[in-house]
N, C-alpha and C positions, 0 to 999 in steps of 0.2 A: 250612351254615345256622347261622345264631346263634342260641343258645341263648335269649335275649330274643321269640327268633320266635316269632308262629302258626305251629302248625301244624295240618291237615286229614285226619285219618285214614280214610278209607272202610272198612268192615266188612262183610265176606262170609262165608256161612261153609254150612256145608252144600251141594257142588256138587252131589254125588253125578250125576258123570260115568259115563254109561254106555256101556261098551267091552265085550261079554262073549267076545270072540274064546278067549280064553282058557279060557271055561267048557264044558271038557269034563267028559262022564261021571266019567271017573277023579278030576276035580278038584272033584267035586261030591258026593263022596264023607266030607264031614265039615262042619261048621257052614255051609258054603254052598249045604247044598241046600235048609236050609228059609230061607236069605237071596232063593235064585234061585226057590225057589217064591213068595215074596212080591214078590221085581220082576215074575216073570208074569203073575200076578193082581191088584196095584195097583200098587205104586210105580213101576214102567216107565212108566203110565198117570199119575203124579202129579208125577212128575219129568222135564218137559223141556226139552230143549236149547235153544229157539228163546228162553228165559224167559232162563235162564242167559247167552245167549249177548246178550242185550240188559242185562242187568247190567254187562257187559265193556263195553260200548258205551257207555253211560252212564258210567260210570265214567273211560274212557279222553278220552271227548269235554270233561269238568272240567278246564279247567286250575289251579282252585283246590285240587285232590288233592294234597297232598305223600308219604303212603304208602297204600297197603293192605295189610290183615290179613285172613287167611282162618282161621278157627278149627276147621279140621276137617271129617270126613267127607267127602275128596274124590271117593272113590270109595263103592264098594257093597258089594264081593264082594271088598276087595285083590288082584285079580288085577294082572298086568303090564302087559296091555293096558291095564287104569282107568288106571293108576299114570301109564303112557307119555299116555293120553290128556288126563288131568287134566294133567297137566305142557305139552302142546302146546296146552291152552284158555289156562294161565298167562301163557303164552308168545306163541302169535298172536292167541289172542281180546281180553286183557286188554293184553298188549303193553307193558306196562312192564317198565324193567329189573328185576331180581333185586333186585338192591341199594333196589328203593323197593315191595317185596310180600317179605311174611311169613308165614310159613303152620305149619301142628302139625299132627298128624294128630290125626283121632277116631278111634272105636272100631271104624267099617266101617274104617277102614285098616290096623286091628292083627286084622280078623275070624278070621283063622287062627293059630294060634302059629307056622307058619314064615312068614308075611309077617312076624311081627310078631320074630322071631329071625333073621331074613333083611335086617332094618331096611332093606325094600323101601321105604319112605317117607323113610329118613333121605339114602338111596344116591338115590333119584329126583330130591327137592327140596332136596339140598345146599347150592346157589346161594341159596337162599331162605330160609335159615336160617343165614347165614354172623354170629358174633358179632365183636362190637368190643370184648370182654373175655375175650383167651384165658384160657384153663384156666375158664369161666366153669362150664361142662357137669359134671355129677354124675361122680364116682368110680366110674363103672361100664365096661364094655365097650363099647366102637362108641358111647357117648351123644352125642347133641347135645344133650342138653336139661339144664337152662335154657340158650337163647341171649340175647345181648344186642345190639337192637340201640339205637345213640345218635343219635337222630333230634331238631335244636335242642332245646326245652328236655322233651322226652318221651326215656324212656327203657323203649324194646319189649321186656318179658320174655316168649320164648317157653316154654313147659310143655308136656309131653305127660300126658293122662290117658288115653291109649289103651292097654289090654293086653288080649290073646285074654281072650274070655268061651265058658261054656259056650253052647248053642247056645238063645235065648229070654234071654238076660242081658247088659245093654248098659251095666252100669255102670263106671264107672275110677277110678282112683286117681294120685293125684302120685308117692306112694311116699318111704320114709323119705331116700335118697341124694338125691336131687330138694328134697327140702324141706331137707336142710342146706344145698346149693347156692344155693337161692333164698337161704333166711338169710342166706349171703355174700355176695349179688348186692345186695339191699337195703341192707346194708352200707357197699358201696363210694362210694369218695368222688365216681364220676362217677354213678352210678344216684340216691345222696341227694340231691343236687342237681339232680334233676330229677325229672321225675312220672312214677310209672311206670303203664303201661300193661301189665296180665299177662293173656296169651292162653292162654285155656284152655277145649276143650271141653268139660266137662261144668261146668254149673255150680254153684258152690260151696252154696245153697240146694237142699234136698232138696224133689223133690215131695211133693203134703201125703199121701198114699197111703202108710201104710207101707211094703206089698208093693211098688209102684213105685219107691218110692225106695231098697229091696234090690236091684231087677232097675235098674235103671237111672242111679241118682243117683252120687253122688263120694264112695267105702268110706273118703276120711281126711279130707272134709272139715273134721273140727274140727282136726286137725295141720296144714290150712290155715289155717285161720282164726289159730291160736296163731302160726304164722310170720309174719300179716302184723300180729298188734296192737298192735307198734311203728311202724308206719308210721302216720304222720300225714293220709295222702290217696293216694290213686290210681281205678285204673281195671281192672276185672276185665272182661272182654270172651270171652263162651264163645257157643256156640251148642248143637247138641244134640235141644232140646228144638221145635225149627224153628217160633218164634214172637219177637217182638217182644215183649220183657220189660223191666221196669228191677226193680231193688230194692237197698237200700243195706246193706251190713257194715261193721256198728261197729267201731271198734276200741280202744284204750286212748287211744290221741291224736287220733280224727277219725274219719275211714269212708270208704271206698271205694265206690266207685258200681260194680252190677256190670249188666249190660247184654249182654242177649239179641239175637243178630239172627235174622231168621228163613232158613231154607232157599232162597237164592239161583234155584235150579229148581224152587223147589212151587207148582202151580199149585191156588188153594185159594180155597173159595169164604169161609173169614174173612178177614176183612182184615187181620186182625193177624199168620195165615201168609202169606199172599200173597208170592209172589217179591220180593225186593227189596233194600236194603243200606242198612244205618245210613253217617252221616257226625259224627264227632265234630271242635270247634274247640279246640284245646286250649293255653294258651300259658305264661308262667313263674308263674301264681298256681296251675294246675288247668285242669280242667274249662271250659269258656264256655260251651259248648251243644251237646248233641247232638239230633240231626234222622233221622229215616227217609224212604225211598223207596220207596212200592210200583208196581206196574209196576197199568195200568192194566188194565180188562175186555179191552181189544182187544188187550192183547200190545203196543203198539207205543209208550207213553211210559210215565214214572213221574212221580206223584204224592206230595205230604206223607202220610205216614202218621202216628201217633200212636206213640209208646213206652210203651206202660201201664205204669203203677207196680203190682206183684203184690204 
C-alpha cells in the first residue's frame, strides 16, 4: 500500500470472550472469584456472543476495511480457554489475516500476576502483534510492546496498559521502559513520516471521580502525555470504559484525537454503549473522518451512531 493512500481502520475493543472451562475451584481461589462472581450475576447476562459475533460479520463483509484494531479486554478471567477462545473468534469469526488485525491486551487479560508473568497474551496473539521495527519493544524480558505496525501513510503503535491489579482495582499504566521506547518509536524516520495511530486500553483522560480514577484510570498518564507533546497529530484509540467517547490532547505542536469505542459484546440499553465498532478514514494529512456502528434493537444490522465529544 502506498503511503499517499487512504486508509480504513475498524476499531473493536472489549470482546470479553466467554470460555470458563478453565474455571476451577482451585483457580478461583484469588482475584478471579469475585471476577466469576460478577459474570454470574451480570456480565455473563451483559455480554454476548450473538452481538460480538455480528461485529465479525460486519466487519468482514466491508471490503472498504484495510486494518482492524482491537484494544483490549479480550477475555474475562485470563484463563486459557478465554485466551484459546478469543484467539479462534480472531481467527474464524473475523477471519482476516493476522497481518491486517491488531490487538493489546487490557486489564481482564493481565487479571492474575501469572497470566500476566506467563505473557499468556503475548505467547497467544503473537501473530497479531508482529512489528515492522525490529528491536522496536521496551528493554524488558519477553516484551512485545510498543509494536510497530507500517500500514500506507498510518503508522499502528501498539501499547500495553495491562498489569495484575488488586482485586476491585482496574487501573494500568504504560510504565517507565515502555515510554522510553515509545520516545524512540516517534522518533523514527519511518513512524514521523506518518500518522500515528496509538492503541491503548485505558484511556489517557482520567474519570472526573477522584476515587474512580484511582481504582480505574492510567497511574502515569501525565508521562504519557510528556512523551507525546512533540508530536504534531495523531490518534489515541483505547477502550475500557465501554462507551463511545471522543476528546482531544493538546500538545506543544497540535493534538491528538483520542477516541473511545464501546464493548463490541455489550448489550445495553444506552446508545452510546450499545455493541458496535468505530471506523476511522485516515490518509497522508491525518484524520478525514471517524464514524461509529451500533448494532441495532433486533441483534441483526448496524446503524450510524454518534461519537460524543466528553
Amino acid at each position: 500500500m502506498l503511503k499517499d493512500a487512504h486508509v480504513k481502520i475498524a476499531h473493536l475493543s472489549d470482546l470479553h470472550v466467554l470460555a470458563l472451562e478453565d474455571a476451577t475451584p482451585a483457580r478461583l481461589m484469588n482475584k478471579r472469584l469475585t471476577g466469576w462472581l460478577n459474570l454470574k450475576f451480570r456480565r455473563a447476562h451483559e455480554h454476548q456472543a450473538y452481538a460480538l459475533n455480528a461485529v465479525a460479520r460486519a466487519i468482514r463483509e466491508r471490503t472498504d476495511i484495510d486494518h482492524v484494531v482491537v484494544t483490549g479486554d479480550l477475555t474475562n478471567l485470563a484463563l486459557e480457554s478465554e485466551f484459546n477462545a478469543a484467539h479462534a473468534y480472531l481467527r474464524d469469526e473475523l477471519g482476516l489475516d493476522p497481518t491486517r488485525v491488531s490487538v493489546i491486551p487490557g486489564n481482564h487479560d493481565a487479571y492474575t500476576r501469572g497470566a500476566y508473568e506467563s505473557h499468556r497474551f503475548e505467547r497467544t496473539f503473537a501473530d497479531y502483534m508482529s512489528s515492522d521495527l525490529p528491536g522496536a519493544a521496551a528493554m524488558a524480558e519477553n516484551s512485545a510492546f510498543p509494536y510497530v505496525r507500517l500500514r500506507g501513510p498510518v503508522a499502528v503503535i501498539g501499547l500495553t496498559t495491562a498489569v495484575p491489579r488488586p482485586p476491585l482495582v482496574a487501573s494500568g499504566e504504560v510504565g517507565a521502559l515502555q515510554l522510553l521506547a515509545l520516545h524512540a518509536i516517534l522518533a523514527h524516520a519511518e513512524v514521523r513520516s506518518r500518522f500515528p495511530v496509538i492503541l491503548l486500553h485505558h484511556p489517557w483522560h482520567p474519570p472526573a471521580n477522584p476515587l474512580k480514577a484511582r481504582l480505574n484510570g492510567l497511574d502515569d498518564r501525565e508521562a504519557l502525555r510528556s512523551v507525546l507533546d512533540s508530536v504534531p497529530r495523531g490518534l489515541l484509540l483505547h477502550g475500557h470504559l465501554h462507551r463511545r467517547m471522543r476528546r482531544q490532547l493538546g500538545t506543544a505542536e497540535g493534538h491528538f484525537d483520542a477516541i473511545g469505542a464501546t464493548s463490541a459484546s455489550l448489550i445495553h440499553d444506552d446508545p452510546d454503549r450499545m455493541s458496535g465498532f468505530n471506523v476511522y478514514e485516515i490518509d497522508e494529512t491525518g484524520l478525514v473522518h471517524a464514524e461509529a456502528f451500533r448494532l441495532d434493537e433486533r441483534g441483526s444490522r448496524f446503524e450510524p451512531a454518534a461519537i460524543p465529544s466528553v
